[in-house]
TORGU-5572 format. One record per residue (C-alpha): x, y, z. Coordinates in steps of 0.25 Angstrom, whole numbers, plus 5000, padded with zeros to 4 digits. Layout:
XYZ ...
//
This chain:
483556265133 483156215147 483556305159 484456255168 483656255180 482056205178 481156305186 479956225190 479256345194 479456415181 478856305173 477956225182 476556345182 476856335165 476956205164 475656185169 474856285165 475256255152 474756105154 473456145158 472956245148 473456165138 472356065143 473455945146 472755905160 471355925153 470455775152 470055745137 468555675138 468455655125 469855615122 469955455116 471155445128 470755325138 470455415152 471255425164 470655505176 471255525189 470355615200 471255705209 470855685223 470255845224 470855915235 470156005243 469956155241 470656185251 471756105249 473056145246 474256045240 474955955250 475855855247 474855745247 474055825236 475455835229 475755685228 474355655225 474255755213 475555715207 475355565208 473955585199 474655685190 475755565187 474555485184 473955595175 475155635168 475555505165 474155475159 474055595152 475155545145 474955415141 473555465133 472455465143 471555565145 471855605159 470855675168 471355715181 470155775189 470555895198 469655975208 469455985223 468755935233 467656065241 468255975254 467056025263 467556025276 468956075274 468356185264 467256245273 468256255284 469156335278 468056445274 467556435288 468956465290 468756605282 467356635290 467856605304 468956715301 468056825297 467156775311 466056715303 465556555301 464856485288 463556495296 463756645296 463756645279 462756525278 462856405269 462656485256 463556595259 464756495265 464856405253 464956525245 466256565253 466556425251 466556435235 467256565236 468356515244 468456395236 468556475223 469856585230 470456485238 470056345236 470656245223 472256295227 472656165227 472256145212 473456245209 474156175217 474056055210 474356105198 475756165203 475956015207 475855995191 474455915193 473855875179 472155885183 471055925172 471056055178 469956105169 469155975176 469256035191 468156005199 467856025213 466855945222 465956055224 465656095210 464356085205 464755935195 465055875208 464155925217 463155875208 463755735210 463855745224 462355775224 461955665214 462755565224 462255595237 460855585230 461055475224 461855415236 460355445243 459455395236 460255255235 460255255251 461755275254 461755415258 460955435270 460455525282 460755485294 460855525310 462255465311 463355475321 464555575311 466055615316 465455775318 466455885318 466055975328 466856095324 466456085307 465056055312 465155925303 465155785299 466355725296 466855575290 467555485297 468855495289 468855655292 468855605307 470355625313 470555505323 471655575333 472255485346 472155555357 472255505371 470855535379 470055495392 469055405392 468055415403 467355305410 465955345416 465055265425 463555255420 462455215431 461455115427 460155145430 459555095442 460755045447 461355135457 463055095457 462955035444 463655085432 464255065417 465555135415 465755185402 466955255396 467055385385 467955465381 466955575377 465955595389 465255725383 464755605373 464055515386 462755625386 462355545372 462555395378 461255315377 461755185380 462955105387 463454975380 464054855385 464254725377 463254605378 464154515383 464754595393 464154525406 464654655414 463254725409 462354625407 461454655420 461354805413 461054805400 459654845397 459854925409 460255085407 461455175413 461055325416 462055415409 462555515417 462355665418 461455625405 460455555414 459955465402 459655335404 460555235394 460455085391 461554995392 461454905378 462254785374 463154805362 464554735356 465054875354 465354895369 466754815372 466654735386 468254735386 468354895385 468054965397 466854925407 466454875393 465154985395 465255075383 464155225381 463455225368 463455375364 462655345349 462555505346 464255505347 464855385345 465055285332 465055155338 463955215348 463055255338 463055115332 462755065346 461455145347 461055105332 461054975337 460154995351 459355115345 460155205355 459755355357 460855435349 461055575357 461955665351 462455765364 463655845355 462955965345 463655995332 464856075340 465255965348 464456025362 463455955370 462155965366 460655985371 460655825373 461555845385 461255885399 460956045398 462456065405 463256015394 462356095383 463456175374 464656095380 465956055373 465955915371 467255925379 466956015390 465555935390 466555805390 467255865405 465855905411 465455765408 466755705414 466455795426 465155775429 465155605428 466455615436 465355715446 464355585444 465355485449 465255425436 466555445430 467455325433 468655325426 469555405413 470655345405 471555395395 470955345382 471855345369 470755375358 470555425345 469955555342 469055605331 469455715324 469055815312 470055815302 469555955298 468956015311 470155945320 469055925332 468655805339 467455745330 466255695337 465255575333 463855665332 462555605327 462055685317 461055655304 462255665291 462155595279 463055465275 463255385264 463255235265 464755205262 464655065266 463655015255 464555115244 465655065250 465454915244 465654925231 466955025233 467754915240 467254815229 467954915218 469454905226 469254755230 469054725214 470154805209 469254915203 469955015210 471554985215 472055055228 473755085226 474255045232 473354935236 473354955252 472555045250 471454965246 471454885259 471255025267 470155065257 469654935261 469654945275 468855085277 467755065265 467454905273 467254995284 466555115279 465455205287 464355275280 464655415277 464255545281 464355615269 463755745277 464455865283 463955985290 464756095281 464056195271 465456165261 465156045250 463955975244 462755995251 461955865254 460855855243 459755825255 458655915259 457555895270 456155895271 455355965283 455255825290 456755795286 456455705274 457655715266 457755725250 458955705244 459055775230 460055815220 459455965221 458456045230 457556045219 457355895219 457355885233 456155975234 455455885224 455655775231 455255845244 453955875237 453655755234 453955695246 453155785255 452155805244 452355965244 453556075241 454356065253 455256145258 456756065259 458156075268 459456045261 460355965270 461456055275 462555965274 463655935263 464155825259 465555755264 466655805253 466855665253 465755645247 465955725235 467455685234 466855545233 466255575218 467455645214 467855535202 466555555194 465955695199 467255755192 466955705181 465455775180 464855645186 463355655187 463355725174 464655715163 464555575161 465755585148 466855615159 466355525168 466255405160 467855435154 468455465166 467755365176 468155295183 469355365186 470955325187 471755335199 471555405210 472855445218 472455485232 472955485247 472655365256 471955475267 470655485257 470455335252 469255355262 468755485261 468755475245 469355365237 468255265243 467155355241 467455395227 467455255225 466255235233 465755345225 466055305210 465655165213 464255215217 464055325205 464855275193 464355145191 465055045199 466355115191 467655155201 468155285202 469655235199 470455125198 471555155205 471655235218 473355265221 473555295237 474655395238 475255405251 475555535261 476655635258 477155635272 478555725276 479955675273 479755585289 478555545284 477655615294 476255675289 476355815283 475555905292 475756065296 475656025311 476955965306 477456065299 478055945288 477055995277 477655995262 477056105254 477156035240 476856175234 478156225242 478956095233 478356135220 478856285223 480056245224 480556115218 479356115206 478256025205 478855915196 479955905209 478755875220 477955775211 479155695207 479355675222 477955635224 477955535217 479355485218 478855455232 477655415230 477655275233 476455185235 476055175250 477255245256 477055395261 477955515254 479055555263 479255705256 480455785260 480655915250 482055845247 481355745240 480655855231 482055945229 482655785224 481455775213 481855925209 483355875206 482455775197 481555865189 483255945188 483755835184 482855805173 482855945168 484455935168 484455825161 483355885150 484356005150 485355895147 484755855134 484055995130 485756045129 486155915123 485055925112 484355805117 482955835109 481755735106 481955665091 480555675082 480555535081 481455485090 481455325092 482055295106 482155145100 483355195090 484155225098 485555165096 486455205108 486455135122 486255245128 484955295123 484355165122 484655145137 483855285141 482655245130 482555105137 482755165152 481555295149 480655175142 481055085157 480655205164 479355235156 478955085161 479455105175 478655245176 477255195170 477255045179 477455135191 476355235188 475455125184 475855075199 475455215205 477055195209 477355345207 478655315215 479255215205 478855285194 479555415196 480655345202 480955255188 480655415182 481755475192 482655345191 482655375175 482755515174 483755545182 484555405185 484455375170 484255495161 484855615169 486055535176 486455425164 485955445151 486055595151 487755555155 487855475146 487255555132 488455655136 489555585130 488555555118 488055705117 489155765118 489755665108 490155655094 489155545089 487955615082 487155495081 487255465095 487055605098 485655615092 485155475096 485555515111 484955665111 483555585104 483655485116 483955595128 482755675121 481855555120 482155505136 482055645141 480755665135 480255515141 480755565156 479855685153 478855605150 478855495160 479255615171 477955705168 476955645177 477955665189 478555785183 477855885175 478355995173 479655985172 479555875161 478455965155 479556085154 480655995150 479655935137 479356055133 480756135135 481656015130 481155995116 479956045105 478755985109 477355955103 476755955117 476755965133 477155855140 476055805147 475455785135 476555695129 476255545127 476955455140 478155365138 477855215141 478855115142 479355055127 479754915125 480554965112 481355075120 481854955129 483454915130 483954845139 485354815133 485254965133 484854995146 485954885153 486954935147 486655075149 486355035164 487654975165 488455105163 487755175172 487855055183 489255065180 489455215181 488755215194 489555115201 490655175198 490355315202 489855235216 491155165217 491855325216 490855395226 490955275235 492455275236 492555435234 493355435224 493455575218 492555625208 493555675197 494355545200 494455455187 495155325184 495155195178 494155085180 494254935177 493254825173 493254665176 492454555173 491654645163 490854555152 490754595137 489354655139 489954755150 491354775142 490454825132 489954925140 491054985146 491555015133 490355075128 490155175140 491455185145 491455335142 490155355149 490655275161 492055335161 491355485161 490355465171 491055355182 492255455179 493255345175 494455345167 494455195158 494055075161 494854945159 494554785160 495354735171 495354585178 496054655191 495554735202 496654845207 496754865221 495954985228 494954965215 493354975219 492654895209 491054935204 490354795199 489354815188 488754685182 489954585182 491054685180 491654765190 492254885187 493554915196 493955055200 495455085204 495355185215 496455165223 497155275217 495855365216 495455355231 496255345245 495855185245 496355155259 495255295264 494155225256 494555075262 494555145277 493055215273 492555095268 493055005278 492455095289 491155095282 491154955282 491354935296 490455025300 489254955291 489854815298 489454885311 488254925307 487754775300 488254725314 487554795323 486254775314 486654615315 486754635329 485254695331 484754585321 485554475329 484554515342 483354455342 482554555353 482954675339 482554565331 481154525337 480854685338 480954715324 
//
């Protein structure tokens, strides 16, 4: 027998163990099932699970569930992403405490640390996952770092080479002076911020008096200028261009060049050209063979291309020297207040600086091409279909990328360098030397490049480097290209167009899925961004501790709505635990009632109403359930799940079996404990994807069974199990049992109260009715007898249903003349309330402004 209470903890840790090693999550290669592959996003090492990672998890495991039972062969591919950066700090972290840096241990020594770290403390979250009830192919983890897909990684960026789309190059990169590295434009933090901007005067060479005023708002930069700008047809300029300016405290001599990029509307229409620290400069000096001079060294201080003084200086000490001195000069005119966008790290949290440095980039723009083809066509479908149009917008507008980083932690670049800088770019050292030796026609001592690669980049071959991609073949070939991929919108950028890019490139032209679902953000119960600074954070492991994981999916995805963020309140959560209660009450209901699975049990033969009614409403349900999941609406179809467990099963038909159970009629008896049975075990069914465990403890607890649940075959909608005649009657006497309780909590009228009810203008179709059911509507609308009347007594309330209306005497039930008063008085108080809303809409100045 069923406990009364369940204990989600007590079963939940079982359950799954009991899932895994019997192999239920595992992929079957060689099974003749059609495939279905879904590729976790891998979180990082250092992760731990948020909400985001509990909605994204539980919306693919819906997906893989759900799959599993309908007879594929599912492969859901987990590991974990060696997340470069966000790793290598952390161990830095561990050095820095004990007094000592990475340079300290050296490469070899701090990657080491690295591996130990990774293997004590790293991977949390994949225990994590499984508390969530996550269904991955455990025994297929991989990680980006492993040796299968570091050789990928290598045979790409080789490959990559060798077609000319990766590339070395003295570029200008976002530099992040505290991590002493390259970073990509989307791991740049763009922070408003209200600043200066300082307007200096520049002289013009052999014109005493004669300036060009420029504006800044980073003078420690200005030591790199090599050129002012104006535009061609600005006649302001035209007697100096060709002519140079003398730049202050430098002393250089600078051209002043012609170029649209300088604005004659903004400011004195004059803008500096710093090439070695500026984007838009730097495209300016390509285009007038301008001298790039970098004055900022890796830490962000002044370096030896500065006057002597300024050697070693903070760029922000540097940047009030500078101020001084021009002001010292005379040559400071003027400072605003600028309102302006900062650069920042998204890792270090400092100030990011545009540095020339040589890094190694990959020619997005040419593998691009073919990516927005693959979405434009329909190869790959965005849900919802917004998305596509931002996907759109950023790969139209994509820069090269520099796939470089200055870290020890991830895959080092396969490059290695010559004495004369001649670069061989190999899968191994041993074929770099060959080619070396070819080359320069003797053995030659090589360099490796001390760089890693991006994370990015390996992240980017994650659809096929799981599957053994360059070497097993067998499992690339079944379970590419891939099914959906359920990610956040933050990383359509950083890895959903780059895996595209990526399988476009490598697997023949063949896309990496077909289908990419957008989930939104879990945000707090106002809606604001979950943050510690704001200390709104929802540990999901704190609501799987205390209300069961079954409680936190179901909320998941109940509210995951397409395009609309999750508003999460923990009250939400405690609601989805009465659900998972309710169920297992009504389990309990039909467990002490000997509601047990018939072998051979035809739902179609059924004879009573009743259970045709319940078999037509779970087949209804089955269709509702598998329309929205083929829509990715995860919202509608655990609501049609909850709206039929609960509104249907647990509040009506398990009412109305009581007078049948309790009963003398055996027949109906063993029809109606076969059809409780058989609908139970369909909602345990259709509710395992959402809710595992307890449908999993319920299947095996309420009957003998030949298997697990998970295993068990999906219930699809039936044609044959359809009845309508069934399902309006049925629906009828619950339309009618809920107006009337309406009618009685409406007019408080007391709850042991019973009396007599009437019916007019009732056709034969509805007569009918109220004489079958009339004990289950008498029971539970708590009413004495009903009676066809053509009258309407006074102080009667009537509840229409259909054409007939049913009349309720309650003027001897209730104080009438009270309930007049309290109606009257809510009715003058909604009169006010429409007339002060006609009022506003009567005004045409509230009118215009809305």
């Amino acid at each position: 027998m069923l406990d009364k209470t369940y204990r989600p903890a007590e079963v939940e840790q079982t359950i799954y163990s009991q899932w895994e090693n019997s192999g239920a999550f595992a992929a079957d290669p060689a099974s003749s099932r059609p495939p279905y592959c879904v590729m976790i996003p891998p979180p990082n090492v250092t992760g731990s699970l948020h909400m985001g990672h509990a909605l994204n998890s539980t919306l693919q495991d819906i997906l893989i569930r759900r799959k599993r039972m309908q007879g594929f062969d599912t492969l859901w591919q987990p590991g974990m992403d060696h997340a470069g950066i966000a790793t290598q700090m952390v161990v830095e972290r561990q050095l820095e405490a004990e007094g000592k840096t990475r340079h300290d241990l050296g490469r070899d020594k701090f990657i080491e640390k690295v591996w130990r770290w990774k293997a004590q403390s790293g991977g949390a979250i994949t225990g994590q996952l499984r508390r969530l009830g996550s269904s991955c192919d455990w025994s297929r983890e991989r990680f980006t770092m492993d040796e299968g897909l570091s050789e990928a990684v290598r045979k790409v960026f080789v490959d990559l080479h060798k077609q000319g789309l990766i590339y070395r190059d003295k570029r200008l990169v976002n530099w992040d002076p505290l991590l002493h590295t390259a970073i990509s434009d989307l791991e740049v933090e763009q922070r408003e911020t209200l600043g200066r901007m300082w307007h200096f005067k520049y002289p013009v060479e052999g014109e005493p008096g004669t300036f060009v005023t420029v504006a800044t708002t980073r003078p420690e930069t200005m030591l790199g200028d090599t050129a002012v700008a104006v535009h061609p047809d600005d006649e302001r300029y035209k007697d100096l261009v060709g002519k140079n300016c003398v730049l202050p405290i430098a002393g250089r001599l600078i051209p002043i060049v012609t170029d649209d990029y300088a604005d004659p509307e903004k400011g004195s229409g004059a803008v500096k050209i710093t090439p070695a620290h500026d984007f838009n400069d730097f495209e300016v000096g390509k285009r007038h063979d301008l001298e790039m001079i970098n004055v900022l060294d890796r830490d962000a201080r002044m370096n030896e291309n500065t006057p002597e003084r300024y050697h070693g200086v903070d760029r922000y000490e540097a940047r009030d020297a500078i101020v001084k001195e021009m002001e010292g000069l005379g040559l400071l005119d003027k400072i605003d207040e600028n309102q302006m966008v900062v650069p920042y790290g998204d890792r270090s949290g400092v100030v990011i600086e545009p540095w020339l440095t040589d890094q190694w980039f990959v020619d997005a723009k040419t593998l691009a091409k073919p990516a927005v083809e693959a979405v434009k066509s329909g190869r790959i479908k965005f849900v919802p279909g917004n998305w596509a149009k931002t996907y759109f917008e950023w790969m139209n507008n994509i820069q090269q990328w520099c796939v470089s980083r200055q870290i020890w932690w991830g895959h080092q670049i396969p490059a290695w360098y010559g004495p004369d800088g001649e670069i061989f770019v190999e899968l191994t050292e041993e074929e770099a030397l060959a080619a070396a030796e070819k080359h320069y026609g003797q053995k030659t001592e090589l360099k490796r490049d001390g760089d890693v690669l991006d994370t990015w980049f390996s992240s980017a071959l994650w659809p096929f480097s799981t599957l053994g991609w360059p070497g097993d073949s067998e499992m690339v070939k079944r379970y590419y290209p891939t099914d959906a991929l359920v990610t956040g919108f933050d990383i359509i950028f950083f890895w959903v167009a780059r895996m595209i890019m990526g399988g476009l490139h490598f697997m023949d032209g063949e896309v990496p899925f077909h289908t990419v679902y957008i989930h939104a953000l879990v945000r707090d119960e106002q809606g604001r961004k979950m943050s510690k600074s704001k200390g709104n954070i929802i540990d999901p492991l704190e609501l799987i501790d205390k209300y069961g994981a079954d409680s936190l999916r179901f909320t998941l995805a109940a509210m995951a709505a397409q395009g609309r963020d999750i508003k999460l309140a923990e009250g939400r959560v405690e609601g989805y635990r009465n659900f998972v209660t309710k169920l297992w009450n009504a389990a309990r209901f039909c467990q002490m009632n000997e509601c047990l699975p018939v072998d051979g049990f035809d739902p179609k033969s059924c004879q009573l109403t009743l259970n045709r009614w319940i078999v037509s409403k779970a087949s209804e349900t089955a269709g509702r359930v598998a329309a929205a999941l083929d829509a990715y609406k995860f919202n509608e179809a655990a609501g049609a799940l909850y709206q039929f467990t609960w509104g249907t099963f647990c509040d009506w038909y398990v009412e109305f079996t009581k007078p049948i159970l309790y009963g003398e009629d055996d027949a109906a008896k063993a029809e109606t404990r076969a059809a409780a049975a058989w609908a139970l075990d369909r909602i345990l069914i259709l509710l395992h994807p959402f809710t595992p465990f307890v449908t999993e403890e319920l299947w095996g607890k309420t009957a003998a069974r030949s298997g697990m649940l998970i295993r068990e075959p999906w219930f699809a909608a039936d044609d044959s199990l359809n009845a309508p005649g069934a399902e309006q009657e049925m629906d009828w006497v619950v339309r009618l049992i809920s107006e009337i309780r309406s009618v009685r909590a409406e007019m408080n009228v007391p709850p042991g109260a019973k009396f007599k009810a009437f019916f007019k203008d009732a056709n034969d179709v509805t007569k009918a009715r109220i004489e079958a059911h009339a004990g289950l509507v008498l029971q539970l609308a708590r009413i004495e007898g009903f009676e066809e009347t053509q009258e309407v007594a006074a102080g009667s309330v009537q509840a229409v249903v259909d054409e007939a209306a049913f009349i309720l005497p309650l003027s001897g039930v209730i104080d009438v003349a009270a309930e007049k008063a309290r109606l009257e008085k809510e009715i003058a108080k909604l009169s006010a309330e429409i007339g002060k809303s006609e009022k506003k809409l009567a005004n045409k100045g509230f009118t215009g402004k809305a």
